[in-house]
N, C-alpha and C positions, 0 to 999 in steps of 0.2 A: 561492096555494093556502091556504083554511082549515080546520082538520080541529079536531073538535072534542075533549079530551082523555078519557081512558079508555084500556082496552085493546084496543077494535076499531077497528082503523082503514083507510082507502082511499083512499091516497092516490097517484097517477103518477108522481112523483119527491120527495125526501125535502126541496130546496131549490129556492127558497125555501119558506116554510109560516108560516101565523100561526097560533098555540095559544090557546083561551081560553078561560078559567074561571070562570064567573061565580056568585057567593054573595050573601049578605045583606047582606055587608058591603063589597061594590064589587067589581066585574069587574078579574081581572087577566089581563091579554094582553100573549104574547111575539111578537114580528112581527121582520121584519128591520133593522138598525137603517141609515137610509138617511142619502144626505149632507146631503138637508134638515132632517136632524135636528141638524144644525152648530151653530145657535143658541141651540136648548134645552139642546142635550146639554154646549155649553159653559159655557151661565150655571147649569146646575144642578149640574156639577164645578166652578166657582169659587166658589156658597155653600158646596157641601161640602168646600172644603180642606182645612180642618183635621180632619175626621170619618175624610176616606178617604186622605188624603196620604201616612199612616205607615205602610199598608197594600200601599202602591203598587210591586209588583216594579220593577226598575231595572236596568240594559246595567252589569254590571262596565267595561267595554269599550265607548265611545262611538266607535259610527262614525262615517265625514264625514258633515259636513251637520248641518243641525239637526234639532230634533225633526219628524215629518210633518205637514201638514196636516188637520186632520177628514177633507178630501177624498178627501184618501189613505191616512190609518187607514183609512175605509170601502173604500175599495177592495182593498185589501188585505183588508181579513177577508172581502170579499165573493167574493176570488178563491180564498181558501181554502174558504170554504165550496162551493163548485162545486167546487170538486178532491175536496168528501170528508171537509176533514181536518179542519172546524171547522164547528157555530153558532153564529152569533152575533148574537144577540137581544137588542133593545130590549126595556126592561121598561115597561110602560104600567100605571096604575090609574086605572079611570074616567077614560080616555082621556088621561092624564096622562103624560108621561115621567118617572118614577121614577127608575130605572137602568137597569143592564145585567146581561144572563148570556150566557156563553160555553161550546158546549160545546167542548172543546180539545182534543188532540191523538190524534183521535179512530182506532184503529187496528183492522183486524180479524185475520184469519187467528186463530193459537192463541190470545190475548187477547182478542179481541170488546170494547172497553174506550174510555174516555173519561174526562176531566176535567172537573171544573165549577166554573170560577171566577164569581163575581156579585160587586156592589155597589149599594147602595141609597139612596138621599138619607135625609138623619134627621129628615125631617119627614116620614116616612112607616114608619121603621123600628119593626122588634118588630108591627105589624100582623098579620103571616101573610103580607106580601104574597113574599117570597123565597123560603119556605119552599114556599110552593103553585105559584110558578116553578119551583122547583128540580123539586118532585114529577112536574110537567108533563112538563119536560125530561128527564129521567129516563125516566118511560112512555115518549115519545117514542121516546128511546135501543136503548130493551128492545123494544117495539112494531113498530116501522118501520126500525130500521137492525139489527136482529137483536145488539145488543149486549147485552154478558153480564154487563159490571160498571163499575159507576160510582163514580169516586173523587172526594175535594175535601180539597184541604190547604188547613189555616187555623195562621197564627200561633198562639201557645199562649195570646199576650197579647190575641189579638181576642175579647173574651166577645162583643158582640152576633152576631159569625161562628160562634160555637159554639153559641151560641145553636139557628144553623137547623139547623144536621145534630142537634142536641140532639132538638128537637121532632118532626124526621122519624123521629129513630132508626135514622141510620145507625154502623154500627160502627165504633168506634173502632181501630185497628191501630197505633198509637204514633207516637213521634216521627220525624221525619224532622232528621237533624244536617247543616245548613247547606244545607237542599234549596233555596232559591231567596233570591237578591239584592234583598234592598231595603232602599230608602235608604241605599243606599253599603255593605252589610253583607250578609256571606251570614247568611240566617236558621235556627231552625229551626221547625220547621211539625207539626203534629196532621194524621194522617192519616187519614180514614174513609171508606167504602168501605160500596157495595151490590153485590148481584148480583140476577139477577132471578128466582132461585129462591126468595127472600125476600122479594119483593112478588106471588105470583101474581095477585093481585088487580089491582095496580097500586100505586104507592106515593102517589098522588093519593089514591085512595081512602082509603088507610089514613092519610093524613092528615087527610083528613075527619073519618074516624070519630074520631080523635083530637080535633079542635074539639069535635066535637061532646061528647065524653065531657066534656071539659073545662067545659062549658056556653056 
């Protein structure tokens, strides 16, 4: 299923769905991230090591077994996402594999609410390309799953991460003390938050209008 972004939308079921956005400056589409994507999506996390490593959550507590296979990361997010509780979207530009964005632990009744974690290769970052992901995603959220608020924690130390909720203009709510594990370390984390009473437009758009203000 492809639906194209904005605030109207007609779509049969919420998953799967490819989003896409297309500007001046190159098409960026969120689509499901599949197991043929093994290849690309491993050589383009082994150039980015060192960019996205220090970033990377991490199991306090290592189960048996070793790390999964591609095969089985995808399957796995691909069974959450059928449950409900997850998207999880390859990030493409001009048909490219970029990176990824997840929406995560996506919850309704009193909350109506969800997470968004992303990552992007740095030879493509600071573009707008996550930024007008994330805004996608988000409409999406607000649009088609009736959700009311969208949240995304970033280290305090990742500026190009700040960066993107920066440019969208979502709120900032403070620190979060020792809210998730990585690299061996409980961290803590910047937390900012939309709801969709403050995009009635869409937050797509209002990023727009923001490039554009910008020139």
């Amino acid at each position: 299923m492809t639906a194209r972004t904005g605030r109207a939308w007609a779509v049969a079921r919420p998953w799967p769905v490819t989003l896409r956005e297309d500007a001046l400056d190159g098409s960026v589409v969120l689509r499901p991230l599949r197991r043929r994507d093994g290849q690309a999506w491993m050589a383009l996390r082994a150039r980015n090591a060192e960019w996205l490593d220090r970033w990377e959550a991490t199991a306090p507590r290592r189960g048996p077994g070793g790390p999964p296979t591609f095969a089985e990361y995808v399957r796995t997010l691909s069974a959450q996402a059928r449950s409900g509780a997850s998207l999880p979207f390859a990030v493409e530009f001009d048909g490219e594999l970029v990176g990824q964005l997840t929406v995560s632990s996506i919850t309704y009744g009193s909350l109506c609410g969800a997470s968004i974690g992303y990552w992007v290769s740095e030879h493509v970052a600071g573009r707008g390309i996550i930024p007008t992901a994330v805004a996608m995603a988000t409409d999406y959220c607000f649009g088609v799953l009736g959700l009311h608020r969208i949240e995304i924690n970033i280290r305090p130390e990742n500026a190009p991460s700040l960066r993107v909720v920066e440019k969208l203009g979502l709120r900032d709510e403070g620190v979060r003390e020792r809210f998730l594990h990585i690299q061996g370390e409980w961290r803590d984390h910047r937390s900012f938050a939309i709801t969709a009473e403050e995009v009635p437009g869409g937050l797509l758009a209002r990023w727009q209008a923001t490039r554009r203000a910008a020139g």
